[in-house]
C-alpha positions as a Markdown table, in Angstrom:
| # | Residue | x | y | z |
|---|---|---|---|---|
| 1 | Unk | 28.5 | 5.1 | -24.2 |
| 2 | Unk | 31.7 | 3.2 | -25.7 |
| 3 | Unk | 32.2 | 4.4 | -29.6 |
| 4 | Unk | 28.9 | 5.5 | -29.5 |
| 5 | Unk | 27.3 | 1.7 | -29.9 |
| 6 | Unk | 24.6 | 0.5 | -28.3 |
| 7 | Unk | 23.4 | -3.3 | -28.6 |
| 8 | Unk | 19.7 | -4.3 | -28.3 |
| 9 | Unk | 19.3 | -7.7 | -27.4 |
| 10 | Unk | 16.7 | -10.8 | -27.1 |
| 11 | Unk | 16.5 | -13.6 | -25.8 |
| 12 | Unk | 13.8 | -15.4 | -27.2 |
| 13 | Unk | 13.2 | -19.4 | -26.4 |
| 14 | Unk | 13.7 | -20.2 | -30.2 |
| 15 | Unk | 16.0 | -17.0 | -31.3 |
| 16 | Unk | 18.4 | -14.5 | -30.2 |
| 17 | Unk | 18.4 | -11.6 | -31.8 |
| 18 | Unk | 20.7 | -9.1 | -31.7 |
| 19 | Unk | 20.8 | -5.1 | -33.4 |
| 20 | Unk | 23.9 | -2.7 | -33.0 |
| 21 | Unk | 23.0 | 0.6 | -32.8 |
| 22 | Unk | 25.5 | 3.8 | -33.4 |
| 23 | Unk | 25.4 | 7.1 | -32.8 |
| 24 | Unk | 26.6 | 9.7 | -35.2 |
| 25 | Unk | 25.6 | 13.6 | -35.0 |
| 26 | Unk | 22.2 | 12.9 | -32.2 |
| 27 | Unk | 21.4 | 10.2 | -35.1 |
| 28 | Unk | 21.0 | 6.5 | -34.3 |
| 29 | Unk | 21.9 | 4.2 | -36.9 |
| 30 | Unk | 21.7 | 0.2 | -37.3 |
| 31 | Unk | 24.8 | -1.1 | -38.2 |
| 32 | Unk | 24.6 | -4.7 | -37.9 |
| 33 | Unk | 22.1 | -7.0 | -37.1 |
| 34 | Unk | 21.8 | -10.8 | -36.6 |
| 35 | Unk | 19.5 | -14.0 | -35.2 |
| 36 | Unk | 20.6 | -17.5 | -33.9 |
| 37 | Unk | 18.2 | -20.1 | -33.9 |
| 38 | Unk | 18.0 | -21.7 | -30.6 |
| 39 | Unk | 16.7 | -25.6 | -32.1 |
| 40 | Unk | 19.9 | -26.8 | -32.9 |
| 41 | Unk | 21.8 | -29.4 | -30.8 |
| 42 | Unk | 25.4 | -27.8 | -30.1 |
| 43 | Unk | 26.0 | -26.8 | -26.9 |
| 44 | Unk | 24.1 | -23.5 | -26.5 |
| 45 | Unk | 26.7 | -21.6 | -24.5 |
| 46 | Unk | 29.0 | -22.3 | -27.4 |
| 47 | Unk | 27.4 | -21.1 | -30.2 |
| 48 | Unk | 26.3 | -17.7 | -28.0 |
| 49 | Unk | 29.9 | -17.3 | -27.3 |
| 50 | Unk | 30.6 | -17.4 | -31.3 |
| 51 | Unk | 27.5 | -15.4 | -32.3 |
| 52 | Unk | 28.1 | -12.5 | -29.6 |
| 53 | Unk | 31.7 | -12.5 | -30.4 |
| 54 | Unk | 30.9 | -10.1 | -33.6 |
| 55 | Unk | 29.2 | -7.6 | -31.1 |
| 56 | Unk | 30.6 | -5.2 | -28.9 |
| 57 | Unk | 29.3 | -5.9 | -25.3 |
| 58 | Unk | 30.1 | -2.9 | -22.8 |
| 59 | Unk | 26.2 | -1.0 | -23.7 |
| 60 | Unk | 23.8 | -3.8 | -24.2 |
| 61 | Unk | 19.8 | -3.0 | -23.7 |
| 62 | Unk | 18.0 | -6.0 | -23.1 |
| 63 | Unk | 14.2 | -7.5 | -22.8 |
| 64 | Unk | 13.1 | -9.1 | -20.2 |
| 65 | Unk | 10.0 | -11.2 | -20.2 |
| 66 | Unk | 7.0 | -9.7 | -18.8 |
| 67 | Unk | 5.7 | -12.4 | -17.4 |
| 68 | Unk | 8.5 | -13.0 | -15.0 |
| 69 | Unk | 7.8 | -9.8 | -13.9 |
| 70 | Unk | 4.9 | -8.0 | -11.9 |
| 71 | Unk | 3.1 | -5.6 | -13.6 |
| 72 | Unk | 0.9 | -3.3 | -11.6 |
| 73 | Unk | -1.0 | 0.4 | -11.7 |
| 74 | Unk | -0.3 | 2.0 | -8.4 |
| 75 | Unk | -2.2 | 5.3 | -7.1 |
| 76 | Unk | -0.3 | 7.9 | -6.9 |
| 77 | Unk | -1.3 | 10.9 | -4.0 |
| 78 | Unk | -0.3 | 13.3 | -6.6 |
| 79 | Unk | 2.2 | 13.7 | -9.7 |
| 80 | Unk | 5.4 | 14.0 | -8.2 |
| 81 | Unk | 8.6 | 12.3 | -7.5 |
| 82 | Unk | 8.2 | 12.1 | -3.9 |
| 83 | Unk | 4.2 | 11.1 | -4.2 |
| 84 | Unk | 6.1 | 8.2 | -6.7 |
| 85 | Unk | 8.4 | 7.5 | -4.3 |
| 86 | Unk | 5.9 | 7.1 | -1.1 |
| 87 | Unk | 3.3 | 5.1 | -3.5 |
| 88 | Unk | 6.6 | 2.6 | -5.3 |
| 89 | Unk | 7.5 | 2.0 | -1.2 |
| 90 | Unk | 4.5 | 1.2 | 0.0 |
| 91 | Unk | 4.1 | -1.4 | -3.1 |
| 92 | Unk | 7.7 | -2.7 | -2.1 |
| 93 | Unk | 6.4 | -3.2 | 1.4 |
| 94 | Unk | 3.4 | -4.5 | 1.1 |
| 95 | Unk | 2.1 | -6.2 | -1.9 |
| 96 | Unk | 5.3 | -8.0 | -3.4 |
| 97 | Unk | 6.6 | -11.4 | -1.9 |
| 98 | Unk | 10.7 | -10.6 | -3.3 |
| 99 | Unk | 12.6 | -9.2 | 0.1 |
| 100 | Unk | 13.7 | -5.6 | 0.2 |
| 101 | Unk | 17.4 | -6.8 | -1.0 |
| 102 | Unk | 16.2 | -8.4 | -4.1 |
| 103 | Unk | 13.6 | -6.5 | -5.5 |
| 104 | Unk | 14.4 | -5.0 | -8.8 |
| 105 | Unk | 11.8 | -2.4 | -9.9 |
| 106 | Unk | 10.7 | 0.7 | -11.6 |
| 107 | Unk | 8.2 | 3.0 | -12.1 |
| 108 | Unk | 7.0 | 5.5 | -14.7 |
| 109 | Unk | 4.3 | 8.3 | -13.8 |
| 110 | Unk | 1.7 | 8.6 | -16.6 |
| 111 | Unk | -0.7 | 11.0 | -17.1 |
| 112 | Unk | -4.2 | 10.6 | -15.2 |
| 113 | Unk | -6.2 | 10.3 | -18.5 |
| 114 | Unk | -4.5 | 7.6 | -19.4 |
| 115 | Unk | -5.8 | 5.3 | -16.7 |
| 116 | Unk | -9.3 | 4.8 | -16.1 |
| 117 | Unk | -10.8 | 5.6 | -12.0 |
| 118 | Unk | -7.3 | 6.2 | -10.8 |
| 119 | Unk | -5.7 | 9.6 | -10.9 |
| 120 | Unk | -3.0 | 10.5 | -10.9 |
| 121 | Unk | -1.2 | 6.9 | -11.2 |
| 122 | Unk | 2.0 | 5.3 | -12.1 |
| 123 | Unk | 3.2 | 1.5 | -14.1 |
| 124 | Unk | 5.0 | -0.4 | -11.5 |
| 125 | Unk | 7.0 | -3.1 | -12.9 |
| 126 | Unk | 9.3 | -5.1 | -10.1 |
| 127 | Unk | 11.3 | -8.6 | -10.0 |
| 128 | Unk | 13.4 | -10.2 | -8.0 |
| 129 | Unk | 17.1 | -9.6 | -8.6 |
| 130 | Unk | 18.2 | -12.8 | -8.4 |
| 131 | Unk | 15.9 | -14.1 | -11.3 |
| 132 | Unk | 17.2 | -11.2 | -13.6 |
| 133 | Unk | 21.0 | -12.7 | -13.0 |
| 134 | Unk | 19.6 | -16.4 | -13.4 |
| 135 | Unk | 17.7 | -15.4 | -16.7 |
| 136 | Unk | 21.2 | -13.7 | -18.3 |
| 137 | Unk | 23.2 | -16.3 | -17.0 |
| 138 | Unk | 24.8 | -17.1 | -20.0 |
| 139 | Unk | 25.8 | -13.1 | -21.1 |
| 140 | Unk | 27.6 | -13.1 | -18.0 |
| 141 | Unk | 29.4 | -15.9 | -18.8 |
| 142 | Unk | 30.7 | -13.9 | -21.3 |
| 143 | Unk | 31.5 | -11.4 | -19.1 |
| 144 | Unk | 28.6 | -8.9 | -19.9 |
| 145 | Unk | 25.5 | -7.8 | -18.5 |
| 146 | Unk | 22.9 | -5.6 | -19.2 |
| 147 | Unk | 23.1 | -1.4 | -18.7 |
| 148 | Unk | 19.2 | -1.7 | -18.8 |
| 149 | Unk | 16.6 | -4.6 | -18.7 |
| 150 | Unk | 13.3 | -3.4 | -20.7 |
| 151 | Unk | 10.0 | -5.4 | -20.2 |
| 152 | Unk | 8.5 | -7.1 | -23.3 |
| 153 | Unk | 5.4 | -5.4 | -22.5 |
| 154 | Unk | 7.0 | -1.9 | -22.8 |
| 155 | Unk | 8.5 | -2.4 | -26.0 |
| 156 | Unk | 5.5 | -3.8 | -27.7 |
| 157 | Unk | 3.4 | -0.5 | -26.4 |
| 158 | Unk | 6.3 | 1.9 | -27.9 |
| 159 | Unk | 5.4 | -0.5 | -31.4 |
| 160 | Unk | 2.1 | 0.0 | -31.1 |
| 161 | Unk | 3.0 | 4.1 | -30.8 |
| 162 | Unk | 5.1 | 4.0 | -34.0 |
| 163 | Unk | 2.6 | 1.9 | -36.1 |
| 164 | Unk | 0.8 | 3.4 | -38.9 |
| 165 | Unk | -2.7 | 2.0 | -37.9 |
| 166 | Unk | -2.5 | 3.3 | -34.2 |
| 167 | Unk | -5.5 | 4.7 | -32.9 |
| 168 | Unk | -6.1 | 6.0 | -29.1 |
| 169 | Unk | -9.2 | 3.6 | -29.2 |
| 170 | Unk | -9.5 | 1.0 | -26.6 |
| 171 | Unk | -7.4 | -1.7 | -28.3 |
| 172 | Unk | -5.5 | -5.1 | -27.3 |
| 173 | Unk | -2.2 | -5.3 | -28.7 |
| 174 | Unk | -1.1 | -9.5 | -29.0 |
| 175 | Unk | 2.2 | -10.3 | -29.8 |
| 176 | Unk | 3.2 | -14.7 | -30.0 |
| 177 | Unk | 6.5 | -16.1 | -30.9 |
| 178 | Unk | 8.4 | -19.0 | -29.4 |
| 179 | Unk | 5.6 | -20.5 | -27.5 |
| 180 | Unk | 5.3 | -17.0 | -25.1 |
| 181 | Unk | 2.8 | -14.1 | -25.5 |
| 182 | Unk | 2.5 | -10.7 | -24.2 |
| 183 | Unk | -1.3 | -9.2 | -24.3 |
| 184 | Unk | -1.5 | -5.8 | -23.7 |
| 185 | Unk | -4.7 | -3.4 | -23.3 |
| 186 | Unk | -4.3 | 0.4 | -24.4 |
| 187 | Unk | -6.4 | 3.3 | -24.6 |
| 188 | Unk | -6.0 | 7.1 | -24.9 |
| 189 | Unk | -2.0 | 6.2 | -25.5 |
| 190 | Unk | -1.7 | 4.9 | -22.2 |
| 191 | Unk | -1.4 | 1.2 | -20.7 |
| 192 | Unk | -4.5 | -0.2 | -19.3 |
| 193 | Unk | -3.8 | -3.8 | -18.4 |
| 194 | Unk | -0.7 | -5.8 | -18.9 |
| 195 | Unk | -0.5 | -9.7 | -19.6 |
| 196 | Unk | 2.2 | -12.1 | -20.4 |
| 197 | Unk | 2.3 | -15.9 | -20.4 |
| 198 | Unk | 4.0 | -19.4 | -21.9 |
| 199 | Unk | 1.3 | -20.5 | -24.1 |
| 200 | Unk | 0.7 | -23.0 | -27.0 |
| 201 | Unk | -0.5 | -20.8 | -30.5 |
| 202 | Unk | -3.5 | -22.8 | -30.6 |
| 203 | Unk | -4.4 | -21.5 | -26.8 |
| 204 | Unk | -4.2 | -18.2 | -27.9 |
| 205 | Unk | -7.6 | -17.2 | -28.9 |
| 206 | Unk | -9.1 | -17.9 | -26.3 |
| 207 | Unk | -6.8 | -16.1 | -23.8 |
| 208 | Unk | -7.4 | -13.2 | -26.4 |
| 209 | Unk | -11.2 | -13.5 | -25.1 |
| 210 | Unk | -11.0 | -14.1 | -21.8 |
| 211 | Unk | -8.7 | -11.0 | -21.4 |
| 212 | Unk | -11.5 | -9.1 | -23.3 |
| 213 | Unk | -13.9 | -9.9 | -20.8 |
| 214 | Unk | -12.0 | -9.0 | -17.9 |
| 215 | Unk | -11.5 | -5.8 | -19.4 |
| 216 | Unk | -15.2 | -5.5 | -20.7 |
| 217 | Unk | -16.3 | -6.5 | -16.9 |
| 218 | Unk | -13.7 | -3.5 | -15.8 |
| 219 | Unk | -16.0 | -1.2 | -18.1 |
| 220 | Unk | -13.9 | -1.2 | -20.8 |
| 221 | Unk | -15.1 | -2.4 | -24.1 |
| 222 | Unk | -12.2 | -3.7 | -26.9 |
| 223 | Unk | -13.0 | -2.2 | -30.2 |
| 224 | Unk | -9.3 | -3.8 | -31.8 |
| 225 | Unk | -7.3 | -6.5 | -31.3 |
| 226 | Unk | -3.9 | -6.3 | -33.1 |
| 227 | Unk | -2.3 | -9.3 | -33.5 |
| 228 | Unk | 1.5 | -9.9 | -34.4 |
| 229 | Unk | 3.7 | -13.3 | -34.6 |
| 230 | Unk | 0.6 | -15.4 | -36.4 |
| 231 | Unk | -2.1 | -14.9 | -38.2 |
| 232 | Unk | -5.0 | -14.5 | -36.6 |
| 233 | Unk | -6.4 | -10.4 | -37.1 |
| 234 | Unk | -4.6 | -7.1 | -38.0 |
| 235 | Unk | -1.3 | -7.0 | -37.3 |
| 236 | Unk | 0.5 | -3.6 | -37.0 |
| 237 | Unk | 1.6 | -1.4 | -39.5 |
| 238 | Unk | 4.8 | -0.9 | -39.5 |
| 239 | Unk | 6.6 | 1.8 | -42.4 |
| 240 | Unk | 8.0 | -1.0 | -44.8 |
| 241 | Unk | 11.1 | 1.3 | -45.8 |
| 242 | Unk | 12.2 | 2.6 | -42.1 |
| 243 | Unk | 15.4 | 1.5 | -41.2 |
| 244 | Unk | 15.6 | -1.1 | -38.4 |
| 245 | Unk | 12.7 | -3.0 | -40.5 |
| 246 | Unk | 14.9 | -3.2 | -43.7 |
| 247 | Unk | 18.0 | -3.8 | -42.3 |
| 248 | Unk | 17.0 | -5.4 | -39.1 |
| 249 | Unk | 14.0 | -7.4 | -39.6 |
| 250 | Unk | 15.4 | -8.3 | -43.4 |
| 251 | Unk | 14.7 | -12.3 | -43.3 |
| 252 | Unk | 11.4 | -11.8 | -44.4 |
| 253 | Unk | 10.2 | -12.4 | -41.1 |
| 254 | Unk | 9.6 | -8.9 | -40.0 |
| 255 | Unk | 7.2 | -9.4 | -36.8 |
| 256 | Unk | 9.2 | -11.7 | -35.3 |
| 257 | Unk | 11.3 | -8.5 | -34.7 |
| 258 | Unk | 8.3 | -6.4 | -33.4 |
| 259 | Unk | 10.0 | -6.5 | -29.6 |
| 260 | Unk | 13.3 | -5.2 | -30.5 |
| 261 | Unk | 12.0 | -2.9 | -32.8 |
| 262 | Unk | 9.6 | -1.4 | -29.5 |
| 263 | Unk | 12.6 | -1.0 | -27.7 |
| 264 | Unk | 15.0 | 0.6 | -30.5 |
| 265 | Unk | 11.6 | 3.0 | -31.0 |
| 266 | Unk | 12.0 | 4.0 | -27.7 |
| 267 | Unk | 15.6 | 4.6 | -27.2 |
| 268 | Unk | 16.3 | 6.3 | -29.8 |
| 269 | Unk | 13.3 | 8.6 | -29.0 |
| 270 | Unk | 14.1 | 8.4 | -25.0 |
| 271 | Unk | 10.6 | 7.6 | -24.2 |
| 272 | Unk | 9.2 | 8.8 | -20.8 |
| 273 | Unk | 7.5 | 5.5 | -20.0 |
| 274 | Unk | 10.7 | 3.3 | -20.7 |
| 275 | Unk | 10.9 | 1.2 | -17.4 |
| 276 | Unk | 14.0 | 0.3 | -16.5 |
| 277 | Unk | 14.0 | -2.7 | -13.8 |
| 278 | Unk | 17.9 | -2.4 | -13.0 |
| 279 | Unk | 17.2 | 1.4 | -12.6 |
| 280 | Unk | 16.8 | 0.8 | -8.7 |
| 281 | Unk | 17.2 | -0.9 | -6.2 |
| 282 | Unk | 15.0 | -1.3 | -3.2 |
| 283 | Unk | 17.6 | -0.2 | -0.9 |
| 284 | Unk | 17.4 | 3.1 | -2.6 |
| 285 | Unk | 13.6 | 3.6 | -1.6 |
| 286 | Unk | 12.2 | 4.7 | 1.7 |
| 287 | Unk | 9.9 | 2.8 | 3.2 |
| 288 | Unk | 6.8 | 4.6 | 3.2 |
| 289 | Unk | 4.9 | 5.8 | 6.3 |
| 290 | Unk | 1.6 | 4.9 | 7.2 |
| 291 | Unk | -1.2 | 5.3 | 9.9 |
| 292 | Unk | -0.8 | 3.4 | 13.2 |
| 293 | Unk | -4.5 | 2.5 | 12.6 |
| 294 | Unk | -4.3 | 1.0 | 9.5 |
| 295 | Unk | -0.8 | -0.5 | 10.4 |
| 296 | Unk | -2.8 | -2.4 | 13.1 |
| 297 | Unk | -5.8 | -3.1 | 11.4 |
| 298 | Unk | -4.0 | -4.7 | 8.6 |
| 299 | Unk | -2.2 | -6.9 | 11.0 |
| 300 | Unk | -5.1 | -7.8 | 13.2 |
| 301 | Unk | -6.7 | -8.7 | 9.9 |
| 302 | Unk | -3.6 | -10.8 | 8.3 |
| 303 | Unk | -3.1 | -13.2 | 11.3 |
| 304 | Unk | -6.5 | -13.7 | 11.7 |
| 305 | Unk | -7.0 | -14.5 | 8.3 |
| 306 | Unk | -4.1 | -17.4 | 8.8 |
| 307 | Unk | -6.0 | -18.3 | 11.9 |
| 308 | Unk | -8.8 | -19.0 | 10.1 |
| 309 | Unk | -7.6 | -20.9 | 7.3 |
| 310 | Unk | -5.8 | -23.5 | 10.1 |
| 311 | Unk | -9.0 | -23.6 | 11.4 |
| 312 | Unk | -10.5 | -24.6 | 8.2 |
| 313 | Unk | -7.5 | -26.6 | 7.4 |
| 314 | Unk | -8.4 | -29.0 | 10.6 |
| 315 | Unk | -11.8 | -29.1 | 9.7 |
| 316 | Unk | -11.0 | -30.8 | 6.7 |
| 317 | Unk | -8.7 | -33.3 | 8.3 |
| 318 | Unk | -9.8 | -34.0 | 12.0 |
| 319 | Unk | -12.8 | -31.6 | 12.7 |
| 320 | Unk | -11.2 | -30.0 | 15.6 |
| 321 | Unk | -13.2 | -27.1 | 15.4 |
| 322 | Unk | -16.4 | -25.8 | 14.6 |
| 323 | Unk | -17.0 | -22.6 | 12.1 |
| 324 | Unk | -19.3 | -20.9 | 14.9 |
| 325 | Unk | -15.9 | -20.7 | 17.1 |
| 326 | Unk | -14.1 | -19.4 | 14.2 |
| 327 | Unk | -16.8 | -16.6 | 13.9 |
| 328 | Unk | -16.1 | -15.8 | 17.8 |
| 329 | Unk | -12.4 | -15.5 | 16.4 |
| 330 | Unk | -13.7 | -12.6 | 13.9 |
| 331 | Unk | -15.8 | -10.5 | 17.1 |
| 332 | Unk | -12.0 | -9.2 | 18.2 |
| 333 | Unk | -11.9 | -6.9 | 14.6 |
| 334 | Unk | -15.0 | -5.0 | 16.2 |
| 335 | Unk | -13.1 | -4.0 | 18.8 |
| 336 | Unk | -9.5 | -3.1 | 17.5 |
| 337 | Unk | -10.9 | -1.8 | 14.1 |
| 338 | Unk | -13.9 | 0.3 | 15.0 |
| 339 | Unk | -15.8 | -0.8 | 12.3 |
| 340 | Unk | -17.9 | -4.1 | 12.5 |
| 341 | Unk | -15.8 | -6.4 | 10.4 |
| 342 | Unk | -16.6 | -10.0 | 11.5 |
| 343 | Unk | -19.4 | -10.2 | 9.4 |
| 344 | Unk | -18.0 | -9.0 | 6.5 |
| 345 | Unk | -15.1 | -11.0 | 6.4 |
| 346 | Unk | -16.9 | -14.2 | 6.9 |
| 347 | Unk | -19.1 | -12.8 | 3.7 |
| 348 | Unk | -15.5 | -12.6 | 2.0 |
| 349 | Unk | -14.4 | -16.2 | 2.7 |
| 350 | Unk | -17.4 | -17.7 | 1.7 |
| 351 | Unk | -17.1 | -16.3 | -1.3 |
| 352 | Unk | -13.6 | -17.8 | -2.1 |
| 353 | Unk | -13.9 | -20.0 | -5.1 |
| 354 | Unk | -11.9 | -23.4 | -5.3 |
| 355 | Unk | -8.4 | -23.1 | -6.6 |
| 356 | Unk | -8.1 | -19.9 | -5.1 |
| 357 | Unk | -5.0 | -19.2 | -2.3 |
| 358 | Unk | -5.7 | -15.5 | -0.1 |
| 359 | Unk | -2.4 | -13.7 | 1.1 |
| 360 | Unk | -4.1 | -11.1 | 3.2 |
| 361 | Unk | -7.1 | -9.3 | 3.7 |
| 362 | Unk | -6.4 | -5.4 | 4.8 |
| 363 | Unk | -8.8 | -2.9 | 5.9 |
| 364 | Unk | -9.4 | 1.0 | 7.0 |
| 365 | Unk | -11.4 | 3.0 | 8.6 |
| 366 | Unk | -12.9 | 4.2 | 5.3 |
| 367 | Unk | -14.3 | 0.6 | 5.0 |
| 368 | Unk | -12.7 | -0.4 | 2.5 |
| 369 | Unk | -11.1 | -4.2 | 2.3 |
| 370 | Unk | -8.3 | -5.0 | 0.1 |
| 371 | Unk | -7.6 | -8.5 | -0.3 |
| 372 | Unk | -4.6 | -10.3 | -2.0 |
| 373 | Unk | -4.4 | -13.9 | -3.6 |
| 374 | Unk | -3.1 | -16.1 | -6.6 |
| 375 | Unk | -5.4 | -18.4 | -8.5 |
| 376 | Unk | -4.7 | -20.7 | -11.1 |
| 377 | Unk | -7.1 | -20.0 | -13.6 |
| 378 | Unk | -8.0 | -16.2 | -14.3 |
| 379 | Unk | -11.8 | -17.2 | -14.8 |
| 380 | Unk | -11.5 | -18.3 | -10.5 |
| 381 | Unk | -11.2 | -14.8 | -9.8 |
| 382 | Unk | -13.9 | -12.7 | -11.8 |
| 383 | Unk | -16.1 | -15.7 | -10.2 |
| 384 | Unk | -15.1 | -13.9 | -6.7 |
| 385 | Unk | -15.4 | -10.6 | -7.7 |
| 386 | Unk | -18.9 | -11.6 | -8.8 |
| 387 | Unk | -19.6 | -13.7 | -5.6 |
| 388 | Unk | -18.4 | -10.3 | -3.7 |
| 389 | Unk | -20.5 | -8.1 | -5.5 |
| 390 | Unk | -23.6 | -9.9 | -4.4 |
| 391 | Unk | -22.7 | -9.4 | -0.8 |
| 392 | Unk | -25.6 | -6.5 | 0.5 |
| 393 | Unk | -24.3 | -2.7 | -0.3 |
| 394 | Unk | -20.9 | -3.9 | -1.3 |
| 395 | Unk | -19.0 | -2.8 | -5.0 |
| 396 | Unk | -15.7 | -4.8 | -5.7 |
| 397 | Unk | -13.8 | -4.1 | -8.5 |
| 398 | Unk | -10.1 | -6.0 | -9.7 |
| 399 | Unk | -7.1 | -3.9 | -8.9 |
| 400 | Unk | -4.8 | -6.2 | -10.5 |
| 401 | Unk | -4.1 | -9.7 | -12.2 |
| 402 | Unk | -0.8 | -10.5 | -12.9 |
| 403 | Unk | 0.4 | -13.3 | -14.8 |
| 404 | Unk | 3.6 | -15.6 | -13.1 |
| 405 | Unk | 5.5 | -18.6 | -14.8 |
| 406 | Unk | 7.6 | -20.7 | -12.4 |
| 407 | Unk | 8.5 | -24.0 | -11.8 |
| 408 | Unk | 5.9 | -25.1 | -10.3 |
| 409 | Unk | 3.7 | -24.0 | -12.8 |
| 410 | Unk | 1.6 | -20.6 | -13.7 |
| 411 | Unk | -0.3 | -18.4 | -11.7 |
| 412 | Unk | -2.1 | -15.3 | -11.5 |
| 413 | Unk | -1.2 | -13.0 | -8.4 |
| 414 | Unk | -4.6 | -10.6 | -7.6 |
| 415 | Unk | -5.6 | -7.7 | -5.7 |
| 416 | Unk | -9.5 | -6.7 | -5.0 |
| 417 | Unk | -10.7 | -3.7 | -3.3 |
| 418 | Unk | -14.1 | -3.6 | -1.9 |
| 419 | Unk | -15.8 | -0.8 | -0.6 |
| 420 | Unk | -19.4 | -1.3 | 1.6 |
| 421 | Unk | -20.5 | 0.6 | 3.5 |
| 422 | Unk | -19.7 | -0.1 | 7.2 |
| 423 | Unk | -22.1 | 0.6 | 10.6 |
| 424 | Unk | -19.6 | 2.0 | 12.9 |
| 425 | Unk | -20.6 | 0.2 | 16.8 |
């Protein structure tokens, strides 16, 4: 660490904040601290230049937005380092659209209490590369770039640690400012769901709900919601005379500072679930091995699936095809799989609301059917997982939702598993 500094940075869409850290004798203190205000209409590459210029650059932490990120709980065979590695892997592999060259990632094993139907497990957290350079764009114009890229979601969880009103209770931690939100769902000191989106303040409430009933429908019932950035319920606690809050957060304004104040809460006590996206890379990970029959399952399964949304698709335009010959498609999974999966998965697509794009449907010989998609609007898929859980002697439950902002506009990227059981032919 050069001189013993360390820089904590943000960059917010109306602020950049900045906290110098040194370290004397194991102790961390704050020795400067400053915000620029993003609104103003000089060039903003100059006036990052001039404000950075009274910071040392060579150890800078930084947070990254959550919601550019994907945010996942990943079984874990058992709690090790090589179970971590097999399970990260397979995620790599399988479930993330980035190739294996520009995946950034991490992931943190946490303790099996902690997460609710799955143990052991792990928080997965990947990006691509190439959007971590294009979002720090301007540092490296100043020749600097981050030693470590912290999600906003993992700092507000090591605030919610540190705050005087925590409780292990199932709770939902909100944090607004600058028209971006991170929702976050904790119980037993352990993360539970993950959320992040661009939002309006005035939208916020009822994201706050709809979260709640997600959660509620995943049999878990919200008995807080702490809400920092605007007034809407409790806010955390923080200790009004520690440190970083009266020398950092001094303009009065101190939850505006709640992220950085997460993230210097966990360096300086060198938390265990810090993810770290630059830690890795995906060329460092092995690809993980798995069963010739669920190799070929899955694949029978993923090019049918695109075989039968061209048929669909041609329906629609020039009614090429009926859905009785798309059915016949379906009969080959009897034979490959050993499991009678036509039916099923014609139960499955019926059930896909509007508005709602599947990636792939996989399946085992446990029968059990995973199936990948991205929606538009969250409330699209707890309709499916209702419509699936009315298909006879089936029980689907929501692996994952995670929120994306790109250019083209948010999304929501899902996974559902649904188990039924299966009449082997």
């Amino acid at each position: 660490m050069a001189n013993n500094k360390t820089l904590l940075l943000e960059l917010g869409k109306e602020n950049i904040r900045a906290v110098l850290l040194q370290k004397r004798d194991n102790i961390y203190s704050v020795i400067k601290a400053g915000s620029l205000p993003l609104k103003q209409k000089e060039p903003l590459a100059e006036r990052l230049s001039g404000f950075l210029q009274g910071f040392p650059l060579e150890n800078i932490i930084a947070l990254y937005p959550r919601e550019r990120c994907v945010f996942r709980i990943i079984e874990v065979k058992e709690p090790s380092r090589e179970a971590l590695k097999d399970a990260v892997g397979r995620e790599i592999e399988e479930g993330l659209h980035y190739s294996r060259e520009n995946t950034a990632y991490d992931a943190v094993l946490v303790s099996a209490k902690n997460i609710p139907g799955v143990k052991p497990a792990a928080l997965f957290y990947a990006t691509a590369l190439d959007e971590i350079k294009s979002y720090f764009s301007l540092l490296q114009r100043e020749k600097a770039f981050p030693v470590s890229v912290i999600p906003t979601s993992a700092a507000l969880f090591e605030a919610f640690k540190t705050a005087l009103n925590y409780t292990p209770e199932p709770s939902l931690l909100v944090f607004w400012s600058g028209g971006r939100a991170d929702l976050l769902a904790c119980k037993d000191g352990g993360i539970i769901l993950s959320r992040a989106l661009e939002i309006k303040k005035d939208d916020l409430a009822q994201e706050v709900e709809l979260t709640r009933k997600a959660l509620f429908n995943n049999g878990v019932s919200i008995l807080k919601v702490f809400v920092s950035g605007f007034e809407l319920k409790e806010g955390l606690q923080l200790e009004p005379g520690s440190q970083f809050m009266k020398e950092a957060g001094q303009t009065g304004q101190g939850a505006d500072w709640l992220l950085l104040f997460g993230l210097y809460s966990s360096f300086i006590k060198n938390s265990s679930v810090r993810p770290d996206l630059i830690r890795n890379t995906s060329g460092k990970n092995n690809k993980a091995e798995h069963s010739e029959m669920l190799l070929k399952i899955t694949v029978i399964l993923t090019a049918l699936l695109l075989l039968v949304f061209g048929v669909f698709y041609f329906l629609n335009s020039s009614a090429l095809r009926t859905l009785e010959e798309a059915k016949a498609d379906l009969a080959v999974l009897d034979a490959s799989g050993g499991k009678k999966w036509s039916g099923l998965m014609k139960e499955v697509l019926d059930a896909v609301p509007n508005d709602i794009v599947l990636n792939e449907i996989a399946g085992d010989a446990r029968g059990e059917l995973t199936v990948k998609g991205s929606a538009k609007i969250r409330q699209n898929i707890s309709d499916f997982v209702d419509r699936l859980n009315k298909i006879k002697g089936a029980s689907s439950e929501l692996s994952f939702a995670n929120d994306l902002s790109a250019a083209e506009g948010r999304s929501t990227q899902f996974m559902i598993k649904l188990r039924i059981k299966v009449v082997a032919k």
